[in-house]
N, C-alpha and C positions, 0 to 999 in steps of 0.2 A: 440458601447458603451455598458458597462455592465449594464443591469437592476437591480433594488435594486430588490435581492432575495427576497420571499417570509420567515417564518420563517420555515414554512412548509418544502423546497428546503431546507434551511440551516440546518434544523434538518436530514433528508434524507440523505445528502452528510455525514455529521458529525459521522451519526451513521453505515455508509457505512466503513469507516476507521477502526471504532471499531470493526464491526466485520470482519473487513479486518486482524484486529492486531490477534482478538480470532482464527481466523480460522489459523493461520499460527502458535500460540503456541499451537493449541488442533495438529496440523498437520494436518489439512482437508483441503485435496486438491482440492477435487469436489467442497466444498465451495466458495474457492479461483476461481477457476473456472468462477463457478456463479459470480463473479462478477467483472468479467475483461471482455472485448472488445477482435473480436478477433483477432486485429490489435495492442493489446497494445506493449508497448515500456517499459522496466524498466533499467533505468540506477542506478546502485549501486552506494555506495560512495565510491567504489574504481574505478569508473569509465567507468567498464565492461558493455557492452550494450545487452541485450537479449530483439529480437524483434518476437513479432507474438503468441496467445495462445497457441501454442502446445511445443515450446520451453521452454516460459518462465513456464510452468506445470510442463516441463520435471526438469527443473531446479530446480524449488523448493520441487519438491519431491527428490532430488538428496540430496539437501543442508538438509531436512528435515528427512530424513533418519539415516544423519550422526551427526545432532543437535537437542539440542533440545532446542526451539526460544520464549520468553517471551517479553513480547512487551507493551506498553504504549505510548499512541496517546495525543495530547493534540493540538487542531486546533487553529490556529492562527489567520489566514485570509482565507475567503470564499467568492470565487467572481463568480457569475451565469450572461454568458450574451448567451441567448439563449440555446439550445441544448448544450452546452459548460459550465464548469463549474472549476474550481481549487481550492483547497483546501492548504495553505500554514500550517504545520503543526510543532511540534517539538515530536521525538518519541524518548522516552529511549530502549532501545534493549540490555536483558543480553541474553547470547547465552551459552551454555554446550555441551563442546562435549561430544554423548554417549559412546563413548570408553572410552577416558580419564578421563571425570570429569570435568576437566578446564575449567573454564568458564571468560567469558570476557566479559565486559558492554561499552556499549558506546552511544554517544546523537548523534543524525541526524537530520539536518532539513530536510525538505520532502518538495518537491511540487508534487500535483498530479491532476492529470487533469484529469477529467470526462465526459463522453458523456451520454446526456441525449438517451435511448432509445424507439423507438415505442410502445413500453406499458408504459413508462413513468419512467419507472427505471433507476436511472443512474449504471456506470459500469467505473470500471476504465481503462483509454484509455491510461494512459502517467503517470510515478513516476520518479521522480529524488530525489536521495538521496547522502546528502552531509552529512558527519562523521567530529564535529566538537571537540567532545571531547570521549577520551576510557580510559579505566581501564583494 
């Protein structure tokens, strides 16, 4: 059963995402790093699965190379029950390719799941992302 979070925990997880969003539009990958597990899982909203840190790194420097990612987080629901934690959230995402210019925006809802860590950090362990509306 989930324990009613602290507000402490709900600020921590909340402000985890924020700068989960800053570091992916400054493009800092070491960042992103720091604050993933390193068994995370991230399912995109097209459905593609990339599993384990050293992949999903590879990946976003891939995609981050050839984009450039601007991002806004706004949490929904925040549910902490032990070590374990999820963040239900809604993100806008505009994206420009650096070649071209064109760019394309779109809304996602996001789940992501948190594992509290032995220093007391959480880290994100699991994101699924579903693309419900684009431009």
């Amino acid at each position: 059963m989930a324990s009613t979070p602290s507000s402490q925990e709900i600020e921590d997880i909340r402000s985890l995402a924020v700068r989960w969003t800053a570091a992916v539009s400054a493009g800092e990958i070491e960042k992103l790093e720091e604050m993933m597990t390193d068994d995370i899982i991230v399912i995109h909203g097209d459905g593609r699965l990339v599993c384990g840190k050293e992949p999903v790194i590879s990946d976003f420097a891939r995609s981050l190379q050839e984009l450039s990612v601007q991002q806004t987080v706004k949490s929904d629901e925040t549910v902490v029950a032990g070590e374990w934690a999820f963040d239900r959230a809604t993100v806008h995402t505009a994206v420009r390719s650096r070649k071209s210019g064109d760019t394309r925006q779109f809304d996602s809802r996001c789940v992501t799941i948190l594992r509290k860590q032995i220093d007391g950090r959480w880290r994100v362990a699991r994101t699924i992302g579903v693309v419900y509306c684009q431009s």
